[in-house]
RONUDREN-718538 format. One record per residue: residue number from 1; x, y, z negated of N, C-alpha, C, O in turn; residue in one letter. Coordinates in Angstrom, 3 decimals. Last residue first. Layout:
BEGIN
<atom k="NUM" n_c1="X" n_c2="Y" n_c3="Z" ca_c1="X" ca_c2="Y" ca_c3="Z" c_c1="X" c_c2="Y" c_c3="Z" o_c1="X" o_c2="Y" o_c3="Z" r="a"/>
...
end
This chain:
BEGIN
<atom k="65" n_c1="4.733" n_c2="-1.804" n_c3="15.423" ca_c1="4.190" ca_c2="-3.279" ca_c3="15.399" c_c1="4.578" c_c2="-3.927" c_c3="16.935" o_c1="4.271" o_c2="-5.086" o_c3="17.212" r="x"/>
<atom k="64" n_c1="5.985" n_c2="0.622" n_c3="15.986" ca_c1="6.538" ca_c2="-0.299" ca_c3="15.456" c_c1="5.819" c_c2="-1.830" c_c3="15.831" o_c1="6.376" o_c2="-2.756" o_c3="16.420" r="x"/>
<atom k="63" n_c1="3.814" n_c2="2.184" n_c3="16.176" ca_c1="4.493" ca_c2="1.867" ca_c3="17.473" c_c1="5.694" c_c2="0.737" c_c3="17.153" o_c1="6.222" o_c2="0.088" o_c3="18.056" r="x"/>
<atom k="62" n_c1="2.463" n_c2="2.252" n_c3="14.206" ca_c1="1.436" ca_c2="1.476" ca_c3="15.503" c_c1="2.773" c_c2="0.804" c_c3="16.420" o_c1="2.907" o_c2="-0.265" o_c3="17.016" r="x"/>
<atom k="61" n_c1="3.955" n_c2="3.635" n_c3="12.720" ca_c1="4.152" ca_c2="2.421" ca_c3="12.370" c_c1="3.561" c_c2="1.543" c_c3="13.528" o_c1="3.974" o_c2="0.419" o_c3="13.812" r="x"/>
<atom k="60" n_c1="3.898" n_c2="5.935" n_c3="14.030" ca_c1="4.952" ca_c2="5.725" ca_c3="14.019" c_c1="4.647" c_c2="4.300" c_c3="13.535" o_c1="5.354" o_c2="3.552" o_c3="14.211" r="x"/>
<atom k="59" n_c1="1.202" n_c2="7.239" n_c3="13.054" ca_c1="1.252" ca_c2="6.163" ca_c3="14.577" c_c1="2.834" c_c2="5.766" c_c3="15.116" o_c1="3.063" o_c2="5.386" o_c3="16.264" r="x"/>
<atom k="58" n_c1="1.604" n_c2="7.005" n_c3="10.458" ca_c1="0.482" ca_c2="5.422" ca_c3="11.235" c_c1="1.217" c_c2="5.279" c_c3="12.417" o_c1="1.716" o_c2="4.269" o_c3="12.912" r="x"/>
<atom k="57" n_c1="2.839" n_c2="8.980" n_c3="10.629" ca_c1="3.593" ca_c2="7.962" ca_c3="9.665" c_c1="2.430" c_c2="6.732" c_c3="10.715" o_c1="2.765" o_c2="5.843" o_c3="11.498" r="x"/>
<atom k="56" n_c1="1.160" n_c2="11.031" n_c3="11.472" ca_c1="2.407" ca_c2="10.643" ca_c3="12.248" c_c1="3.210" c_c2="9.827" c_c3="12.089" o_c1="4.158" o_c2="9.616" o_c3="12.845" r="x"/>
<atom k="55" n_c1="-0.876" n_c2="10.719" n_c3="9.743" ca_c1="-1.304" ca_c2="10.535" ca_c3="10.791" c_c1="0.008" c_c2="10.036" c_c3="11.454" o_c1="0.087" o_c2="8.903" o_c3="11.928" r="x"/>
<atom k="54" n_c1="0.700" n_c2="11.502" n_c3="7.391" ca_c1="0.033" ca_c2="10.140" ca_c3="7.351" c_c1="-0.122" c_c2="9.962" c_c3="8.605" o_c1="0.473" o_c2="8.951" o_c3="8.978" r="x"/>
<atom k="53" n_c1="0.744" n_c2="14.400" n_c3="8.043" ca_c1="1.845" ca_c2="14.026" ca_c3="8.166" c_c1="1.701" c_c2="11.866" c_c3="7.723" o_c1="2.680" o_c2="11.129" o_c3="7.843" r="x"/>
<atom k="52" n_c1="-1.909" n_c2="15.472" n_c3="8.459" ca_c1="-1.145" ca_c2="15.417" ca_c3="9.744" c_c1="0.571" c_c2="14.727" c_c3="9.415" o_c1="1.421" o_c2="14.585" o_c3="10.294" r="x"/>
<atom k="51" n_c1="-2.635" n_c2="15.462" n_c3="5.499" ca_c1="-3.339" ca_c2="14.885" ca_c3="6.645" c_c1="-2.570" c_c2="14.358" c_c3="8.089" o_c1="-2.623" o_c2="13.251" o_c3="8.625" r="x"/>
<atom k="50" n_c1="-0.794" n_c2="16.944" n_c3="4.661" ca_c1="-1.013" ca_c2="15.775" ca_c3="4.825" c_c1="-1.110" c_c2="15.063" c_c3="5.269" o_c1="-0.373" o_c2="14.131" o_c3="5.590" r="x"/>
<atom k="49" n_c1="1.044" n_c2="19.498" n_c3="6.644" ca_c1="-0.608" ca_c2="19.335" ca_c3="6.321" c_c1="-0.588" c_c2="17.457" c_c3="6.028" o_c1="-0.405" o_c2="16.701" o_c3="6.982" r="x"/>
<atom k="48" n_c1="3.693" n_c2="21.750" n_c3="6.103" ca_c1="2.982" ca_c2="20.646" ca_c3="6.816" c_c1="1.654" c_c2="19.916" c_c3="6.017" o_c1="1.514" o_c2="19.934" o_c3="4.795" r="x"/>
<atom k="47" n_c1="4.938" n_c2="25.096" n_c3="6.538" ca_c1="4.508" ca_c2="23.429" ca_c3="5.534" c_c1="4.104" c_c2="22.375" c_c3="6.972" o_c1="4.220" o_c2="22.362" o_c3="8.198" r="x"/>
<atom k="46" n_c1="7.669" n_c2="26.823" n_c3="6.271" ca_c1="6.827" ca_c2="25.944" ca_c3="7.113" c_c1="6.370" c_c2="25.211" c_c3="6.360" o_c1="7.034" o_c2="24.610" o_c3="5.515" r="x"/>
<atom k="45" n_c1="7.987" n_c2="30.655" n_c3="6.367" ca_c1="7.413" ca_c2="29.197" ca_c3="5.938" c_c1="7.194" c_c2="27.915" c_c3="6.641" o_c1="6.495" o_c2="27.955" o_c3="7.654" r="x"/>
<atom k="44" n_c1="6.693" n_c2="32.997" n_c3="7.105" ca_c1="8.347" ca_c2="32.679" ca_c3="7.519" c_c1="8.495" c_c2="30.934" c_c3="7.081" o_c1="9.237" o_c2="30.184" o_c3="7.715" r="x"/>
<atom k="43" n_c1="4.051" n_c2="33.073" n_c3="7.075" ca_c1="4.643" ca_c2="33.596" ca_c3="7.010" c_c1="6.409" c_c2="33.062" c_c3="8.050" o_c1="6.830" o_c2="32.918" o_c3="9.197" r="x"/>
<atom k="42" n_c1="3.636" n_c2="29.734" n_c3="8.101" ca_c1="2.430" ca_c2="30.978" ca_c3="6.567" c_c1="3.551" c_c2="32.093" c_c3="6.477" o_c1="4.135" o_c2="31.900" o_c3="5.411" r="x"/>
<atom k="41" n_c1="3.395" n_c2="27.729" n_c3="10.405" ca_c1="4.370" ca_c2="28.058" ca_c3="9.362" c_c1="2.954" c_c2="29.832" c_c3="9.082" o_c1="2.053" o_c2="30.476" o_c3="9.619" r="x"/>
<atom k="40" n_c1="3.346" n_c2="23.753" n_c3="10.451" ca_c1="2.532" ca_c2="25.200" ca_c3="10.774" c_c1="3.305" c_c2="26.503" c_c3="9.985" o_c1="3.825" o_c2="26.224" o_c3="8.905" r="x"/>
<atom k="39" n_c1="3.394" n_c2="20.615" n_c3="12.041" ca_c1="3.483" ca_c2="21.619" ca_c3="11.240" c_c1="3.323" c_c2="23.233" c_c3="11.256" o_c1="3.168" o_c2="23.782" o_c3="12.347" r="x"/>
<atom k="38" n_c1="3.193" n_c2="17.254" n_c3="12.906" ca_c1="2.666" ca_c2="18.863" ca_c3="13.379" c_c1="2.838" c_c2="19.496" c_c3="12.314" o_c1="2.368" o_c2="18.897" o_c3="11.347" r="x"/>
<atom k="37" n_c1="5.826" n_c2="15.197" n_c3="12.447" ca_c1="5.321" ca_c2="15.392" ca_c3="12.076" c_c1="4.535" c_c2="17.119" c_c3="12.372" o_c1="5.204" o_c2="18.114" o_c3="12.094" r="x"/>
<atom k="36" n_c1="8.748" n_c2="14.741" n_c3="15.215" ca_c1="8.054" ca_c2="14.880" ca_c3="13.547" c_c1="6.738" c_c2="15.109" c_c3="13.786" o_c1="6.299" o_c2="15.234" o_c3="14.929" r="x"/>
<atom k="35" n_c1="9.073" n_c2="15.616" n_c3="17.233" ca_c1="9.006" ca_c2="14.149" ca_c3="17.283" c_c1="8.559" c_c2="14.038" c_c3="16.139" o_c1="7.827" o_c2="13.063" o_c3="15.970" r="x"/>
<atom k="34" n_c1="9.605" n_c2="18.160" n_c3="18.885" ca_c1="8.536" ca_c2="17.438" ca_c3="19.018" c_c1="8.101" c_c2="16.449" c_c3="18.588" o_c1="7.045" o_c2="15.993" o_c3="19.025" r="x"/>
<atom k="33" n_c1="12.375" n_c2="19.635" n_c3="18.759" ca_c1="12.263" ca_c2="18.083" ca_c3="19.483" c_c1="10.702" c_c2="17.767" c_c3="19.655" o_c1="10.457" o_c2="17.059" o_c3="20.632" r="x"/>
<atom k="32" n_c1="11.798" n_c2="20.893" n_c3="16.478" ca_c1="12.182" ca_c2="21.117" ca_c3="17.969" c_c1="12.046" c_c2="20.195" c_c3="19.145" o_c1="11.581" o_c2="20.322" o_c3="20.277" r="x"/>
<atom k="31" n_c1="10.910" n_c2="18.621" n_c3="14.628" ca_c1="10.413" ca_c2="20.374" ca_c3="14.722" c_c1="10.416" c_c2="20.554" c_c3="16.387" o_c1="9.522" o_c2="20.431" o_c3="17.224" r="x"/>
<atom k="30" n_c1="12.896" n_c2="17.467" n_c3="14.064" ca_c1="12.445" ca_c2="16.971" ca_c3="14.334" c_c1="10.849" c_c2="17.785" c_c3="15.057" o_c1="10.018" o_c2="17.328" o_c3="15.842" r="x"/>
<atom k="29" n_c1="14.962" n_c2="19.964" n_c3="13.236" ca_c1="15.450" ca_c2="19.046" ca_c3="14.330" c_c1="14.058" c_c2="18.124" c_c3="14.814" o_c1="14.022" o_c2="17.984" o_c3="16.037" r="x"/>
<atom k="28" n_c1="13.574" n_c2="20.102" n_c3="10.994" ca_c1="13.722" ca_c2="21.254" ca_c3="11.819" c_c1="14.076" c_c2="20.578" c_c3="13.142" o_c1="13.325" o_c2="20.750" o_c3="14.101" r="x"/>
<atom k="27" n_c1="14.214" n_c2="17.675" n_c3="9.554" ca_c1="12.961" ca_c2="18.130" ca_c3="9.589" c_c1="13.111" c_c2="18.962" c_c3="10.705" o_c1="12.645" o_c2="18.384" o_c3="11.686" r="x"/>
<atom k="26" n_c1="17.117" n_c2="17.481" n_c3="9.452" ca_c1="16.553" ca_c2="16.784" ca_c3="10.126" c_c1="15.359" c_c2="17.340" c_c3="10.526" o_c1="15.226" o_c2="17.572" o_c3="11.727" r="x"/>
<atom k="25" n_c1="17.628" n_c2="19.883" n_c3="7.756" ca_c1="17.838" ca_c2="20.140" ca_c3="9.361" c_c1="17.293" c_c2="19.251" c_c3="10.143" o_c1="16.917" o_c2="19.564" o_c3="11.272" r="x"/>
<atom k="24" n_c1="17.242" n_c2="18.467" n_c3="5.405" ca_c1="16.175" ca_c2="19.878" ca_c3="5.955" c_c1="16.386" c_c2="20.193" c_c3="7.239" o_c1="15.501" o_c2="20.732" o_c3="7.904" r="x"/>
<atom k="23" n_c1="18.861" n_c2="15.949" n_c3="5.550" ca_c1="18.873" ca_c2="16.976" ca_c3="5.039" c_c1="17.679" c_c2="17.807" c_c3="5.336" o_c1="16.931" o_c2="16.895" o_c3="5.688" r="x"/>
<atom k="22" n_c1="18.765" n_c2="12.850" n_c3="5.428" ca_c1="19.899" ca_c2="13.879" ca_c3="5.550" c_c1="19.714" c_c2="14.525" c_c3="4.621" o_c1="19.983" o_c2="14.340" o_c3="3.434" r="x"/>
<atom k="21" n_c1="15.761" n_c2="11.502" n_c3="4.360" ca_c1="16.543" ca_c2="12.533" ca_c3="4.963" c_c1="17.382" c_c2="13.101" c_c3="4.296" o_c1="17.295" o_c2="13.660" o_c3="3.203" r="x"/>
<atom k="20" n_c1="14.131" n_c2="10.401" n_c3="2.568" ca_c1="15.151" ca_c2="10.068" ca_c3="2.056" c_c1="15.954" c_c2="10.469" c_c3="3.448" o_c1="16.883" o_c2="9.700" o_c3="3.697" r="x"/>
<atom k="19" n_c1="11.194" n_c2="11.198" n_c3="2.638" ca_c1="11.595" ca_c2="10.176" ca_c3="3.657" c_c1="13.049" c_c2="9.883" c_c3="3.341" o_c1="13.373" o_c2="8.871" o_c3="3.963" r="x"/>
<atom k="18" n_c1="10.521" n_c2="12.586" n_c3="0.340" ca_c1="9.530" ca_c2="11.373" ca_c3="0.691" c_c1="10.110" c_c2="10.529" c_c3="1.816" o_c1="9.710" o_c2="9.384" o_c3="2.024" r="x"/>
<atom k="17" n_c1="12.953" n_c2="14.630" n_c3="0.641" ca_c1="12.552" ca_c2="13.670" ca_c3="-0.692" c_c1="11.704" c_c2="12.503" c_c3="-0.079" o_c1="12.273" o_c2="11.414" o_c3="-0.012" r="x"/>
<atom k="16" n_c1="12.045" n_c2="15.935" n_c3="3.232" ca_c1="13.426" ca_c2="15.488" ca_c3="3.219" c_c1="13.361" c_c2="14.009" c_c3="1.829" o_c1="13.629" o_c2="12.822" o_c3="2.015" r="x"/>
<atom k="15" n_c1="9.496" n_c2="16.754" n_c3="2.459" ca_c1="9.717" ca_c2="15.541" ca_c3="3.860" c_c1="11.013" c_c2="14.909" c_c3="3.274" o_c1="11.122" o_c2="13.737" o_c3="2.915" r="x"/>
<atom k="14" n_c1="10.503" n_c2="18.466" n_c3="0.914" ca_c1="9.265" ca_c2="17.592" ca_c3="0.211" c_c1="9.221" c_c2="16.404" c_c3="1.456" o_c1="8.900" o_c2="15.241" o_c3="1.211" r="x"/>
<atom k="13" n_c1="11.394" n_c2="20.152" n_c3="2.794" ca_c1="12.213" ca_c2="19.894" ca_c3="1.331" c_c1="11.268" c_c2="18.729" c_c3="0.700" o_c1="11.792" o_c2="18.153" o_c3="-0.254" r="x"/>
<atom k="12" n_c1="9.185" n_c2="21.488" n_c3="3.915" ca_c1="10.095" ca_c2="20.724" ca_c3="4.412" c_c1="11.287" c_c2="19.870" c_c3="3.537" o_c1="11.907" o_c2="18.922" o_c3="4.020" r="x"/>
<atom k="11" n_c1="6.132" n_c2="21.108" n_c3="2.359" ca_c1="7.381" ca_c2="21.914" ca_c3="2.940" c_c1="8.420" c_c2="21.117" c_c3="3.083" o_c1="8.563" o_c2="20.096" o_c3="2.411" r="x"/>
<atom k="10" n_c1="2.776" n_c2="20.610" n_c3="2.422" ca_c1="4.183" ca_c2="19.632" ca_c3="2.006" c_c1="5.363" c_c2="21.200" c_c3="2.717" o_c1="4.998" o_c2="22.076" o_c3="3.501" r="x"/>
<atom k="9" n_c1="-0.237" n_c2="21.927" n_c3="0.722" ca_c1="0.506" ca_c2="21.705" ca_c3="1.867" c_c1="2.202" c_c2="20.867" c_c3="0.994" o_c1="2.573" o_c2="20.668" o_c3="-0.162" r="x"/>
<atom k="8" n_c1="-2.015" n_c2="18.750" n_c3="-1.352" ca_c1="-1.140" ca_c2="20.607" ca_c3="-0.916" c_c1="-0.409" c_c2="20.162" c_c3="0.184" o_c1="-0.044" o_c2="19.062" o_c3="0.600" r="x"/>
<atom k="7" n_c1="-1.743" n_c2="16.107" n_c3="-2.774" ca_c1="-3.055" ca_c2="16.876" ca_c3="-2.258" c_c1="-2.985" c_c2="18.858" c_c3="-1.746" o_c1="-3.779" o_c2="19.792" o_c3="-1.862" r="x"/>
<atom k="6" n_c1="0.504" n_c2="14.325" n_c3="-1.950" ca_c1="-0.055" ca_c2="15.124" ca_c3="-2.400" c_c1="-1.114" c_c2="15.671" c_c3="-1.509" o_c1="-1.340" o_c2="15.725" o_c3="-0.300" r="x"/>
<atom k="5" n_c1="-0.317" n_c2="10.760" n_c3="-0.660" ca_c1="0.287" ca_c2="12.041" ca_c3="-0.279" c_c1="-0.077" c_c2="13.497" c_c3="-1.513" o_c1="-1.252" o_c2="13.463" o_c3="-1.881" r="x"/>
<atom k="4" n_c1="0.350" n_c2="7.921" n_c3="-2.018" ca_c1="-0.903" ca_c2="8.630" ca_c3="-2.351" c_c1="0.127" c_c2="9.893" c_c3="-1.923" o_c1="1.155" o_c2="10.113" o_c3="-2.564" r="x"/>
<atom k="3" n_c1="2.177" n_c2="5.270" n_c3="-0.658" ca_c1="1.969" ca_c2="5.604" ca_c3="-1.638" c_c1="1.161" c_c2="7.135" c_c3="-1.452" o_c1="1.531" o_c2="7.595" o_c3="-0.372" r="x"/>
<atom k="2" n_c1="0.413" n_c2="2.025" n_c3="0.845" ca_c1="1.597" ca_c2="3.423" ca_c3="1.014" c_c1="0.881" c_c2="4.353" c_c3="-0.373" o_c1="-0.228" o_c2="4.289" o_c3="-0.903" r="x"/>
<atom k="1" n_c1="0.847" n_c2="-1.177" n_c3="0.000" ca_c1="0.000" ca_c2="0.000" ca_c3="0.000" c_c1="0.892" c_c2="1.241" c_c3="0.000" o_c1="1.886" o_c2="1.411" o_c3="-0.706" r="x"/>
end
């Protein structure tokens, strides 16, 4: 069973912890690239939306199977 996303936006520092990334550049790198997770930025900020970051974990696992 995957474990329970917070219920708030996530920031990139909170990817880096839950996925045991490098660093914060991965995130950004993954940003540019297109390949992470949709994210949104509140100023100068970036979070990311739960919701949308489970979604990219499934269909990363779909593509696994």
């Amino acid at each position: 069973m995957a474990p329970e996303l917070p219920n708030r936006f996530l920031t990139p520092e909170n990817l880096v912890e839950m996925f045991e990334l490098p660093s914060v550049e991965t995130v950004y790198q993954w940003r540019r690239k297109r390949t992470g997770p949709r994210g949104f930025r509140v100023g100068r900020h970036l979070r990311f939306d739960p919701g949308d970051v489970r979604a990219w974990v499934d269909s990363k696992l779909g593509e696994a199977a």
